[in-house]
PLY file of the C-alpha trace (Angstrom):
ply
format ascii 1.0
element vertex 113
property float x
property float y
property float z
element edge 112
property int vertex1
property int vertex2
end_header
30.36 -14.00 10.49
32.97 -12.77 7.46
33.04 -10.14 4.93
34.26 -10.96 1.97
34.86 -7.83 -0.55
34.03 -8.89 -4.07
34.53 -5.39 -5.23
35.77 -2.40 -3.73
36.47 0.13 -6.65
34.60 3.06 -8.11
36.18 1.99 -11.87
35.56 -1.14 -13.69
38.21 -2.86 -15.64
40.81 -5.86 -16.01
42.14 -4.87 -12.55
39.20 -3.53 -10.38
35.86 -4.47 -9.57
32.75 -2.32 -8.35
32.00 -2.43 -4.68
30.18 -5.39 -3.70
30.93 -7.10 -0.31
29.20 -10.22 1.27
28.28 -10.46 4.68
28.07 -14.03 6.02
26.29 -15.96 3.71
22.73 -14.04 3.14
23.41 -10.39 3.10
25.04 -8.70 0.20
25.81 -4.57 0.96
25.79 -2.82 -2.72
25.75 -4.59 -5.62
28.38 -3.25 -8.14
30.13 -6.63 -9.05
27.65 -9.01 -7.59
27.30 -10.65 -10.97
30.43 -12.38 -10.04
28.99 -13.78 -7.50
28.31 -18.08 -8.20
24.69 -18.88 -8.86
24.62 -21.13 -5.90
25.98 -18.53 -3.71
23.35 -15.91 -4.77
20.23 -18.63 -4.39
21.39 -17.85 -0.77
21.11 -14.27 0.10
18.28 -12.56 1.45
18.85 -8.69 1.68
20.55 -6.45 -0.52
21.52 -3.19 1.52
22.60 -0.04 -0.91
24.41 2.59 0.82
23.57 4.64 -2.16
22.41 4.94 -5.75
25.86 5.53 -7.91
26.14 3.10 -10.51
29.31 1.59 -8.97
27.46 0.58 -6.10
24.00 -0.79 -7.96
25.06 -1.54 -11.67
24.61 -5.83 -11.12
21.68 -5.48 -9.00
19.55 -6.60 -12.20
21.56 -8.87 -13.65
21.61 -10.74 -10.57
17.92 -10.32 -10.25
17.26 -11.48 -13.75
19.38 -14.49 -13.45
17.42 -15.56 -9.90
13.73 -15.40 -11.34
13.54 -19.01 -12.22
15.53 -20.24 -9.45
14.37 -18.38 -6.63
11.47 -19.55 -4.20
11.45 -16.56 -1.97
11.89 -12.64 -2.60
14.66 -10.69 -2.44
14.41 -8.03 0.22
16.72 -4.98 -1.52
16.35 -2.17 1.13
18.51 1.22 1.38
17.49 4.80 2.01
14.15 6.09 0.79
16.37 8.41 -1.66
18.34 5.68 -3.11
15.51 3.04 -3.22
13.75 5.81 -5.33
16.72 6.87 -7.41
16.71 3.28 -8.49
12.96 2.53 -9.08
12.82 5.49 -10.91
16.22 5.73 -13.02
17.10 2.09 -13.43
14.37 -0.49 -12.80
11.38 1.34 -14.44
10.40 -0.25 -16.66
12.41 1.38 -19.46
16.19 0.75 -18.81
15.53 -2.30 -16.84
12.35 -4.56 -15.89
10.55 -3.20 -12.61
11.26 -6.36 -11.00
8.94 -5.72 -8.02
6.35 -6.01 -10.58
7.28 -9.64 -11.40
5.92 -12.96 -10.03
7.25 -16.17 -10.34
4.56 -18.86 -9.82
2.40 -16.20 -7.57
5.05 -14.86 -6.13
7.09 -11.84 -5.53
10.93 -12.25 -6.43
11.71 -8.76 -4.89
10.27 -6.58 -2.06
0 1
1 2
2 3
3 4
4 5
5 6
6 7
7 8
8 9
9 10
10 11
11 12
12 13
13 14
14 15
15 16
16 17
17 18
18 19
19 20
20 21
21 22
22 23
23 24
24 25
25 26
26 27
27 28
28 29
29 30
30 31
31 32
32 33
33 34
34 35
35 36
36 37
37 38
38 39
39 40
40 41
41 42
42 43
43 44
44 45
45 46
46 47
47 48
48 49
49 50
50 51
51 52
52 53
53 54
54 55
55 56
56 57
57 58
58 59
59 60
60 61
61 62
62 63
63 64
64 65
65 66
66 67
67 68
68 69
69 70
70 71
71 72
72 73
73 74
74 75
75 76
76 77
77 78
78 79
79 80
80 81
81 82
82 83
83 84
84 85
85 86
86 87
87 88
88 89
89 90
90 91
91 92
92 93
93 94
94 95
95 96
96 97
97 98
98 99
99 100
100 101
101 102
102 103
103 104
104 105
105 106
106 107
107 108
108 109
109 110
110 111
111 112
């Protein structure tokens, strides 16, 4: 298994990225600059682990989400600490400032638990 860092700043600009790393293939710890990330590469992870709820370490979370509802055919699984799950549900992905994507169903289904 391999990491690979996409991101491993707390700025974003021409130089630096927001942390983001990929484990192996189907796990994806924070989310920052996953919007770099190549479509086909993202049709292949499963989990999304946040280590917390700054915006460094979330910001692309729905971007990549929204870019994965017509292509996915199974949920995401984005897990983290009960604080930071609910810092996001409530703060980012309510419905307000972004879609509440657990909310959503493709077809009948889910595209995030």
């Amino acid at each position: 298994m391999f990491i690979e860092v996409v991101g491993n700043s707390g700025s974003k600009n021409a130089e630096s990225r927001l942390v983001c790393m990929k484990l192996g293939t189907r796990v994806l710890i924070d989310a920052g600059s996953a919007a770099l990330i190549s479509d086909e590469e993202l049709d292949q992870i499963d989990l999304v682990l946040l280590t917390h709820a700054h915006l460094d370490h979330i910001l692309d979370l729905g971007f990549i989400l929204d870019s994965m509802i017509s292509r996915r055919t199974r949920p995401l699984v984005v897990t983290g600490s009960e604080a930071c799950l609910n810092i996001v549900k409530t703060h980012y992905m309510n419905g307000l400032l972004w879609p509440d994507f657990s909310k959503i169903q493709v077809e009948g289904r889910p595209i995030l638990e």
